[in-house]
ChimeraX commands (.cxc) that place a marker at each C-alpha (Angstrom):
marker #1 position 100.56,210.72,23.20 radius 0.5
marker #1 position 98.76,210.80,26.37 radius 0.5
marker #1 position 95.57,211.61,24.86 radius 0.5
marker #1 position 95.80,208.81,22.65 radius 0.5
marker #1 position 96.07,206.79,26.03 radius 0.5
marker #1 position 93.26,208.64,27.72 radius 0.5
marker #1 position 91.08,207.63,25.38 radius 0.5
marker #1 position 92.12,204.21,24.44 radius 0.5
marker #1 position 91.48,203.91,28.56 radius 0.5
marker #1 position 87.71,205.54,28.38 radius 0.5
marker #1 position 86.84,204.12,25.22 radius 0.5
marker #1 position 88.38,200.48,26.74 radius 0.5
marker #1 position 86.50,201.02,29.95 radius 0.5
marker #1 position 82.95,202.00,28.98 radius 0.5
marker #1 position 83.37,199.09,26.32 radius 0.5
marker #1 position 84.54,197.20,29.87 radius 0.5
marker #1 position 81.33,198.21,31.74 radius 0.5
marker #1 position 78.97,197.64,29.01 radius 0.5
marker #1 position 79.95,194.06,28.78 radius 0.5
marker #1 position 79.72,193.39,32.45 radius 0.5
marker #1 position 76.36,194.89,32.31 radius 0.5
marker #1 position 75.00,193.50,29.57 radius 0.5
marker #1 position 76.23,189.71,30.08 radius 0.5
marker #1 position 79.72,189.99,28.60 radius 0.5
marker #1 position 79.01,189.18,24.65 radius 0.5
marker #1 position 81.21,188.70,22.30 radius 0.5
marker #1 position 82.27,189.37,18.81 radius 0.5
marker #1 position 81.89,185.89,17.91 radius 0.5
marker #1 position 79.31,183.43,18.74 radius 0.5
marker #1 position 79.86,180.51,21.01 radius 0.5
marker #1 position 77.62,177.49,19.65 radius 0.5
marker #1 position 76.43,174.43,21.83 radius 0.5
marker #1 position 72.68,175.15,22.60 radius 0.5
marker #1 position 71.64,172.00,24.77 radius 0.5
marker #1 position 69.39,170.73,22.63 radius 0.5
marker #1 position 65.89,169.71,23.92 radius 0.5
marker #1 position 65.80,166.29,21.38 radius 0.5
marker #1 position 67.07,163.30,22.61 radius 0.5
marker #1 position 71.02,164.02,22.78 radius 0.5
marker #1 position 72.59,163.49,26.50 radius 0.5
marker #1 position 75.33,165.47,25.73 radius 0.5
marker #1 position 76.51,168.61,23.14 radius 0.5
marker #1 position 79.21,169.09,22.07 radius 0.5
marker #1 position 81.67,172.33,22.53 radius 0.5
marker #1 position 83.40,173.37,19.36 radius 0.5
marker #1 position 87.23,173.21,18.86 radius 0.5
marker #1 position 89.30,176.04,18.83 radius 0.5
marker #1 position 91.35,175.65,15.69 radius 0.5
marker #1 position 95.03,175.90,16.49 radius 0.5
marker #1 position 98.03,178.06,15.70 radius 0.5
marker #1 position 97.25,181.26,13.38 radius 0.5
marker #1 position 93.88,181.23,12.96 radius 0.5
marker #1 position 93.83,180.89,16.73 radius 0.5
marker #1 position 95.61,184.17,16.98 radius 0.5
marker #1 position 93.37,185.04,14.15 radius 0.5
marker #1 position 89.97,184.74,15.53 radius 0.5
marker #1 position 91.44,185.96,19.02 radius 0.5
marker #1 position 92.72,189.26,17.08 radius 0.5
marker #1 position 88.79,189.48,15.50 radius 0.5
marker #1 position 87.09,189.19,19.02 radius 0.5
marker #1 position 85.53,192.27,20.64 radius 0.5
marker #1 position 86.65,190.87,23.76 radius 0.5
marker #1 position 90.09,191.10,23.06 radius 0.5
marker #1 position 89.92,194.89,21.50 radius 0.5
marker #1 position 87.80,195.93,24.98 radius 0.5
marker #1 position 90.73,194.82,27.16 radius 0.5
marker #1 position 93.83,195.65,24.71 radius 0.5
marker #1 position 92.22,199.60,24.91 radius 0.5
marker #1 position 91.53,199.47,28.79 radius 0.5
marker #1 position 94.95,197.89,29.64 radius 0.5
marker #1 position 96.72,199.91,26.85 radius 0.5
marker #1 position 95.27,203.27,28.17 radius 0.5
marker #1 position 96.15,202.49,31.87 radius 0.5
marker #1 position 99.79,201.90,31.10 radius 0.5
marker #1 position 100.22,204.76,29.16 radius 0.5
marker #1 position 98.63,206.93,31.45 radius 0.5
marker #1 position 100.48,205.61,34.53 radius 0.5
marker #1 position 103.62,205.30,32.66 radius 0.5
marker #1 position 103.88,208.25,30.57 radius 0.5
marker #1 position 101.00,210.54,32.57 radius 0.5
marker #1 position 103.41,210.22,35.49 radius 0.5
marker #1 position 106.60,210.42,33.79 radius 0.5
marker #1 position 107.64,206.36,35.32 radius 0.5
marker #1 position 109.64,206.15,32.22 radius 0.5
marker #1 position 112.34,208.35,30.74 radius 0.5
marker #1 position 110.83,208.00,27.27 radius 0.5
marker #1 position 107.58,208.33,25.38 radius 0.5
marker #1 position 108.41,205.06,23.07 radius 0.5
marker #1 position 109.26,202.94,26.19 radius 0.5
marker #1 position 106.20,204.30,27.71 radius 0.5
marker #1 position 104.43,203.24,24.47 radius 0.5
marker #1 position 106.13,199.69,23.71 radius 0.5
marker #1 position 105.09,198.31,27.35 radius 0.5
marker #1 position 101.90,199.86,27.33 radius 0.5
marker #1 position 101.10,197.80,23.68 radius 0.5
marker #1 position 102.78,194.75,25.17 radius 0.5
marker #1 position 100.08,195.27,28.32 radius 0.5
marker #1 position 97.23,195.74,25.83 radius 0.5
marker #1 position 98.30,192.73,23.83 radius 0.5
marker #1 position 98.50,190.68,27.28 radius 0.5
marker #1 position 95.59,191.67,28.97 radius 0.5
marker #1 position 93.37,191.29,25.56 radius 0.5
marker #1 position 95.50,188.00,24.60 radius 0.5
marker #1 position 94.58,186.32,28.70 radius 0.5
marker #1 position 91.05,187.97,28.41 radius 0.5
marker #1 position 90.34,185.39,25.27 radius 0.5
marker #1 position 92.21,182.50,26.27 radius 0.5
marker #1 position 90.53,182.46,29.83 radius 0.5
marker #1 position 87.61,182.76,28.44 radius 0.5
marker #1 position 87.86,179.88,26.02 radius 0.5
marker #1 position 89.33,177.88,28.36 radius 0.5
marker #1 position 85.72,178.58,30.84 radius 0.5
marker #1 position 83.98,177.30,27.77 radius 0.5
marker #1 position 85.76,174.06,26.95 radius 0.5
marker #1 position 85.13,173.36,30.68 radius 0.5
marker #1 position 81.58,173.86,30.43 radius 0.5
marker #1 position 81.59,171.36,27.55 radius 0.5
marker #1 position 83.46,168.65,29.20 radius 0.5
marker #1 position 81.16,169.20,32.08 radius 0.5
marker #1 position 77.91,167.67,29.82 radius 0.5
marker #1 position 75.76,165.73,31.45 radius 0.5
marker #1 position 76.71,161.26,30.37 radius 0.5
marker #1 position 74.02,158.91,29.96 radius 0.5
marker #1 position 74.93,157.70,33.67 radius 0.5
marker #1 position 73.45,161.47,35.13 radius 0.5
marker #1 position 70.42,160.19,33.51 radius 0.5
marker #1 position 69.55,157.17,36.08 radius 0.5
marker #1 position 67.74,157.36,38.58 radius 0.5
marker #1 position 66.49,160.99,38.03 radius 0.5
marker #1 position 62.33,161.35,38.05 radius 0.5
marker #1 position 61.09,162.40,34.43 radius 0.5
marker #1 position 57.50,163.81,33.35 radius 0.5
marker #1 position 56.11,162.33,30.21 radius 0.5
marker #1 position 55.75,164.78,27.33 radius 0.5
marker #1 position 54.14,161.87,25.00 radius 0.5
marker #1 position 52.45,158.90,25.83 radius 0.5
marker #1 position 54.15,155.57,25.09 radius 0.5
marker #1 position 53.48,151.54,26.16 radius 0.5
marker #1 position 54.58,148.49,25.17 radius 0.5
marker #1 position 56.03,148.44,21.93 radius 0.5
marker #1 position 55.53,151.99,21.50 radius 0.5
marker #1 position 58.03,154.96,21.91 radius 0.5
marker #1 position 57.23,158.33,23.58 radius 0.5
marker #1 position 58.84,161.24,24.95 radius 0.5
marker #1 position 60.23,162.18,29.09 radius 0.5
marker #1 position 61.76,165.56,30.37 radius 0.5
marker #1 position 64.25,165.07,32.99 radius 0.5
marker #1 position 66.43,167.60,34.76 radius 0.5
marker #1 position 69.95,166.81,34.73 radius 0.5
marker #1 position 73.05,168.79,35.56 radius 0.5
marker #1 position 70.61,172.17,35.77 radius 0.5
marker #1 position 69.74,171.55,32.46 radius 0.5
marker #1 position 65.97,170.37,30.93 radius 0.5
marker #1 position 66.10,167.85,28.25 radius 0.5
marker #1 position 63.94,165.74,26.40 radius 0.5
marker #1 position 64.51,162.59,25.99 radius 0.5
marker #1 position 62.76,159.43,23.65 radius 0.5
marker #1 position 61.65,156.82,26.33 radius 0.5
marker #1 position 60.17,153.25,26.54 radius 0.5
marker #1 position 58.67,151.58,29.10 radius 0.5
marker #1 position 61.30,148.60,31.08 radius 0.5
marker #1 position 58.79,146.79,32.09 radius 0.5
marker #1 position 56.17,146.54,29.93 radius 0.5
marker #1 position 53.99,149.19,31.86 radius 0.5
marker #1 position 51.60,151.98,29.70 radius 0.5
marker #1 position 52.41,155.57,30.79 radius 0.5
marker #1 position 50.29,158.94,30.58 radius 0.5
marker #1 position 50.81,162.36,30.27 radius 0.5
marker #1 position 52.52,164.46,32.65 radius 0.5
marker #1 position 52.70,161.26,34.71 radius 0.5
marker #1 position 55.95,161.03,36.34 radius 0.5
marker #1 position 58.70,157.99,36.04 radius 0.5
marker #1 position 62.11,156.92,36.87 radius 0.5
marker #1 position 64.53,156.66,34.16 radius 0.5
marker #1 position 66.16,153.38,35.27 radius 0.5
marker #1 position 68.88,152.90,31.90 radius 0.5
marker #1 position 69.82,154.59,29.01 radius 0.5
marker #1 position 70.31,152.82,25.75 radius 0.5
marker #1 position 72.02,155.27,23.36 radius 0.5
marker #1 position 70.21,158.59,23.28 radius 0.5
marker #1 position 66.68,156.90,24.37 radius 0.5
marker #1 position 65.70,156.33,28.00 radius 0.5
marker #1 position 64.10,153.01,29.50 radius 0.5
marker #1 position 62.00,154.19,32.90 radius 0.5
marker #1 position 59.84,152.26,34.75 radius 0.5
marker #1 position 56.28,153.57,37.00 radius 0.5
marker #1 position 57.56,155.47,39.80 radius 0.5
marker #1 position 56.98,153.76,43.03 radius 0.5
marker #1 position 58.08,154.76,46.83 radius 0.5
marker #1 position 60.58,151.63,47.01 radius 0.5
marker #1 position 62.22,153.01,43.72 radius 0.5
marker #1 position 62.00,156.81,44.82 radius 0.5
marker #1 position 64.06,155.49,47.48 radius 0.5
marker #1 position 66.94,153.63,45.95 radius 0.5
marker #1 position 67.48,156.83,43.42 radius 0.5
marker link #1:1,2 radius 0.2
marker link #1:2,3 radius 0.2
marker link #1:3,4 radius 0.2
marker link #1:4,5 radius 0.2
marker link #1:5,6 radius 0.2
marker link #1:6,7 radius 0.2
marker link #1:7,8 radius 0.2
marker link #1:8,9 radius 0.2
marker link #1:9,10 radius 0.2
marker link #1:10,11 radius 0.2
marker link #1:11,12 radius 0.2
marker link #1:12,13 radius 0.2
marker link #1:13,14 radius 0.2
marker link #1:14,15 radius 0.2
marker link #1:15,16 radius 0.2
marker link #1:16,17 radius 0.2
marker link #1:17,18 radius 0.2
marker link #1:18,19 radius 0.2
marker link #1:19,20 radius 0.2
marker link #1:20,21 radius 0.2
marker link #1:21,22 radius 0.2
marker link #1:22,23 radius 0.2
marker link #1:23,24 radius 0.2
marker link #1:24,25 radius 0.2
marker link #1:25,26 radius 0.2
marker link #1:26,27 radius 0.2
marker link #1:27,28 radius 0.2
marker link #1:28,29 radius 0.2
marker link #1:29,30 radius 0.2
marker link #1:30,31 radius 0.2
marker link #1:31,32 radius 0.2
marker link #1:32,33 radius 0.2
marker link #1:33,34 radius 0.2
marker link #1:34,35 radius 0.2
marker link #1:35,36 radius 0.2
marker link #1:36,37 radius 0.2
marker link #1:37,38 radius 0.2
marker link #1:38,39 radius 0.2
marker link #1:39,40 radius 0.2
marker link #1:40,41 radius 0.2
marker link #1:41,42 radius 0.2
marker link #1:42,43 radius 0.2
marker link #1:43,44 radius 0.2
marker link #1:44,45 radius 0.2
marker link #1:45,46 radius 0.2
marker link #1:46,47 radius 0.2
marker link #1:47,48 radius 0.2
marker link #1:48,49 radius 0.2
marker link #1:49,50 radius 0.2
marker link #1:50,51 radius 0.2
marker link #1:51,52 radius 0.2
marker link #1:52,53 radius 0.2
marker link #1:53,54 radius 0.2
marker link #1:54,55 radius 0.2
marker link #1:55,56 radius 0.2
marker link #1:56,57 radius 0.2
marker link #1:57,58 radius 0.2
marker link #1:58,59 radius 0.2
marker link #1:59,60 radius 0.2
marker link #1:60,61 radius 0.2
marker link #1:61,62 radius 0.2
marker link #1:62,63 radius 0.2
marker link #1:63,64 radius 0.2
marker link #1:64,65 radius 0.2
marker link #1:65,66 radius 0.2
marker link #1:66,67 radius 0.2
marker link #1:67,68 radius 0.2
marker link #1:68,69 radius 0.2
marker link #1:69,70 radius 0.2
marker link #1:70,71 radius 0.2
marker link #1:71,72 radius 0.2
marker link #1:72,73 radius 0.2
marker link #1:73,74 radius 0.2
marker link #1:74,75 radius 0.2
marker link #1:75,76 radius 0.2
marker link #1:76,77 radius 0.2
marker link #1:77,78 radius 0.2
marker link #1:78,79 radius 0.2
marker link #1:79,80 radius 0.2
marker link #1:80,81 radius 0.2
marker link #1:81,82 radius 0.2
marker link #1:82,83 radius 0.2
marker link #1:83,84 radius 0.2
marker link #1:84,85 radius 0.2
marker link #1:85,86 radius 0.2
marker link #1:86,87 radius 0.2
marker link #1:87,88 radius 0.2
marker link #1:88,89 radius 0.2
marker link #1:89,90 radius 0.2
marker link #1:90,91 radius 0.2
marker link #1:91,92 radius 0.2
marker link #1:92,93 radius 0.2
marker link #1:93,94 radius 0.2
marker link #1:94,95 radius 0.2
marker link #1:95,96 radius 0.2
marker link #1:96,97 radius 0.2
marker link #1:97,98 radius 0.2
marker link #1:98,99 radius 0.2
marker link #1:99,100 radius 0.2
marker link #1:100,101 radius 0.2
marker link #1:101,102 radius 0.2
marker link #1:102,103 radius 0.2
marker link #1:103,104 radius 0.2
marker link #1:104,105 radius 0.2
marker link #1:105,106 radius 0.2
marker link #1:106,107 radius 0.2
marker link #1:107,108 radius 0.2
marker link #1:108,109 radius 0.2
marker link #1:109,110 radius 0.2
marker link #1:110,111 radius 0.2
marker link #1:111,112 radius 0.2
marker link #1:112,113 radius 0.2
marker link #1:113,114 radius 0.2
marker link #1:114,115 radius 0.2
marker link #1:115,116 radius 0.2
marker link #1:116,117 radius 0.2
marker link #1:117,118 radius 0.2
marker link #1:118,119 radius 0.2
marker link #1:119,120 radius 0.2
marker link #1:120,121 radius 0.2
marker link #1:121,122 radius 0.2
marker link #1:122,123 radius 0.2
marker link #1:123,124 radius 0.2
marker link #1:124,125 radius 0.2
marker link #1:125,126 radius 0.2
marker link #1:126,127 radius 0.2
marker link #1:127,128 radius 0.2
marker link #1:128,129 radius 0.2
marker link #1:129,130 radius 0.2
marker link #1:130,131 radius 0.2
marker link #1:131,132 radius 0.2
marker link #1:132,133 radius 0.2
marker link #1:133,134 radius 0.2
marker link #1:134,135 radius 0.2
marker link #1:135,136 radius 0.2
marker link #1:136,137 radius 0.2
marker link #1:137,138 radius 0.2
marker link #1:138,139 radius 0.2
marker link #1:139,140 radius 0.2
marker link #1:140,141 radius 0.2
marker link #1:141,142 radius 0.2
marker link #1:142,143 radius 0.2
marker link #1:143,144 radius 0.2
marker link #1:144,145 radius 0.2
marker link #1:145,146 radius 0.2
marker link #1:146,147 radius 0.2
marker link #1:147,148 radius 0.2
marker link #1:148,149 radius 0.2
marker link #1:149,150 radius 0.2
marker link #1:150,151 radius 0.2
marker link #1:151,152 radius 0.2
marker link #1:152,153 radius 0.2
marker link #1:153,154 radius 0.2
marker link #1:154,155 radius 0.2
marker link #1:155,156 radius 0.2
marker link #1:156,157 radius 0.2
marker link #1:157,158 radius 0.2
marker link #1:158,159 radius 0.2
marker link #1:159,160 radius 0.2
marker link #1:160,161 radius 0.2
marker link #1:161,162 radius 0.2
marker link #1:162,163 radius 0.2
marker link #1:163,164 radius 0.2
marker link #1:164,165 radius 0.2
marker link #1:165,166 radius 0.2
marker link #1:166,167 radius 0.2
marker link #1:167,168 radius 0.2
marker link #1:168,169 radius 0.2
marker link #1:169,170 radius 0.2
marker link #1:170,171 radius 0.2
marker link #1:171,172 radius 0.2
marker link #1:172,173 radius 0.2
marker link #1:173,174 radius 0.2
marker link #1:174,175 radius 0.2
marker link #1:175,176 radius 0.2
marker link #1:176,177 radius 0.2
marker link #1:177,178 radius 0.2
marker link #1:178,179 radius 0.2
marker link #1:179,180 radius 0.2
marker link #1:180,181 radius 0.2
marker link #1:181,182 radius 0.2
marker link #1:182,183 radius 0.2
marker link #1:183,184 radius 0.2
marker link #1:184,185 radius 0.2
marker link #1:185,186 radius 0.2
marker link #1:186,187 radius 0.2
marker link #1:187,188 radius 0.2
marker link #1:188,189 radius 0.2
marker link #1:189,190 radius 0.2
marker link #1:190,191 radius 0.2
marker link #1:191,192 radius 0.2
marker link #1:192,193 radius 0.2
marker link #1:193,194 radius 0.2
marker link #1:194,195 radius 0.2
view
């Protein structure tokens, strides 16, 4: 049996190491891409609940890295040493670890995600942060700003506040939001310094 654990733990480790190097992928895909098109925020994707929870857990490569690395530890340390007076205790807690370790591995990670979705930028991040105009727009007309908000670039629809015709690449102040589209205004020094 301790073979089995040996290399459950190198298999489970080099698995371990890839994913730090490589950015820590998954087997599943995590949606959300911020889009660049007039949305302030995006929104995460709920985890479904009970079964399919465990379900999709069970599937993920993250979970399988850290059930084999935690798995092949115990049983090396428990059995490898001879902690335990038998080979099916040694085996029971070292499955339990595996389970655990892979189990926490996806939860915490899920639980990273849905706080980077509740942390989307609202349509109040949005004033008082300079913009560059993308497409020319005036009175009447509608064009298109990039702002940076909550280290994110987005572009957003815009009209002019005040009445004022604006460029490209000039730069304004998004002063409200309406919905999804932004209303900015020319920027001047006395606005730069009120933002």
């Amino acid at each position: 049996m301790i073979y089995v654990y040996v290399f459950a733990l190198v298999l489970g480790g080099v698995l371990l190491g890839a994913s730090m190097l490589l950015g820590g992928g998954d087997g599943h895909a995590d949606g959300g891409s911020h889009g660049t098109e007039g949305a302030a925020s995006a929104d995460g994707h709920d985890a479904p609940g009970g079964f399919e929870t465990f379900l999709v857990a069970f599937l993920s490569l993250r979970f399988w890295t850290f059930f084999l690395a935690f798995f092949g530890l115990t049983g090396v340390v428990l059995d490898g040493l001879g902690l335990v007076p038998s080979t099916i205790v040694a085996a029971i807690l070292s499955l339990a670890m595996g389970f655990g370790a892979g189990g926490g591995a996806v939860w915490l990670m899920r639980r990273v995600r849905a706080d980077d979705s509740n942390s989307a930028a609202t349509s109040q991040d949005y004033v008082g942060k300079t913009a560059r105009v993308l497409v020319a727009f005036g009175p009447g007309r509608t064009g298109k700003v990039r702002v940076e908000v909550r280290g994110s670039t987005v572009d957003l629809l815009a009209v002019p506040i005040d009445g004022a015709s604006f460029v490209l690449d000039e730069e304004v102040i998004v002063v409200e939001m309406e919905g999804t589209r932004a209303k900015v205004a020319r920027l001047t020094p006395d606005r730069l310094s009120k933002a």
